[in-house]
C-alpha positions as a Python dict, from the first residue, in 0.01 Angstrom:
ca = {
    (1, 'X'): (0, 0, 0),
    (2, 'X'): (203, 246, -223),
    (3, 'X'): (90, 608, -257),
    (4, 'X'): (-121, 641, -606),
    (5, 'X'): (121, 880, -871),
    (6, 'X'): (-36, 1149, -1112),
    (7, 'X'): (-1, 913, -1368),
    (8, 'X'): (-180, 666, -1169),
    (9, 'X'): (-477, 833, -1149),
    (10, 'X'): (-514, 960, -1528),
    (11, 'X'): (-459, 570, -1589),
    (12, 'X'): (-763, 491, -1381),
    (13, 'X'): (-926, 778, -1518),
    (14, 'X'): (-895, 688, -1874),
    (15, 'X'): (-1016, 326, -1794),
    (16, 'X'): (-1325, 448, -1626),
    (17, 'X'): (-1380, 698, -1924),
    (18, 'X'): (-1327, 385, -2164),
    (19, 'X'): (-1574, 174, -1966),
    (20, 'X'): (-1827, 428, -1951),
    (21, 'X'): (-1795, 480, -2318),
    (22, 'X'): (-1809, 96, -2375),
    (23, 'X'): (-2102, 31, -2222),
    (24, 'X'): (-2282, 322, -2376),
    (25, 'X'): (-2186, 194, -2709),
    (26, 'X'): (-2435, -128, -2626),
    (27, 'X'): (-2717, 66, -2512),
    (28, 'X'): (-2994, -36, -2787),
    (29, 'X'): (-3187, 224, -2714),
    (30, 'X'): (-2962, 442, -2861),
    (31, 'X'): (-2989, 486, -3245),
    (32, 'X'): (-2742, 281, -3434),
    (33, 'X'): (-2534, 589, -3542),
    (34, 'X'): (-2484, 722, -3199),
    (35, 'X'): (-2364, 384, -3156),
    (36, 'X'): (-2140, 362, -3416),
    (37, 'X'): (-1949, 714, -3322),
    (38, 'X'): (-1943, 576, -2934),
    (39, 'X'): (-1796, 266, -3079),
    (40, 'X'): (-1537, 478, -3234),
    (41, 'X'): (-1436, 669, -2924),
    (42, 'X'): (-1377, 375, -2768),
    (43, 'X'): (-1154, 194, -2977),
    (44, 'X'): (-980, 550, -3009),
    (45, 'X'): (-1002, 549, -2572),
    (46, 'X'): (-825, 207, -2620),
    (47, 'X'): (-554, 286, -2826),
    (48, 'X'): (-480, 607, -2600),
    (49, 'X'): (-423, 420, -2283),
    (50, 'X'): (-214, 144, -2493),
    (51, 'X'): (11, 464, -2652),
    (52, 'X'): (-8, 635, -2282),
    (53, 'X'): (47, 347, -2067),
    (54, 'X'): (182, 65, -2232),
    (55, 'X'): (461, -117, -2153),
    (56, 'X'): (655, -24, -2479),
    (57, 'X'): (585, 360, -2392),
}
């Protein structure tokens, strides 16, 4: 198996920091706004790793 790169690991980083912010966002314990603004981070998460990582990068 090939050697993981610096990029590599911000990838995997980013995608863990997007699921963790992802699955926050559903927690309905959480009040709706703090829900809304964790919604927002990860939809702004998402478009960082497509911009970052894509294919068209």
């Amino acid at each position: 198996m090939p050697e993981s790169t610096p990029d590599d690991e911000q990838l995997f980083d980013a995608v863990a920091s997007l699921g963790a912010t992802t699955n926050a966002a559903r927690d309905e314990g959480l009040p709706p706004a703090v829900r809304d603004v964790l919604h927002e981070i990860a939809a702004e998460k998402a478009a960082d790793i497509a911009h970052n990582h894509g294919t068209g990068r």
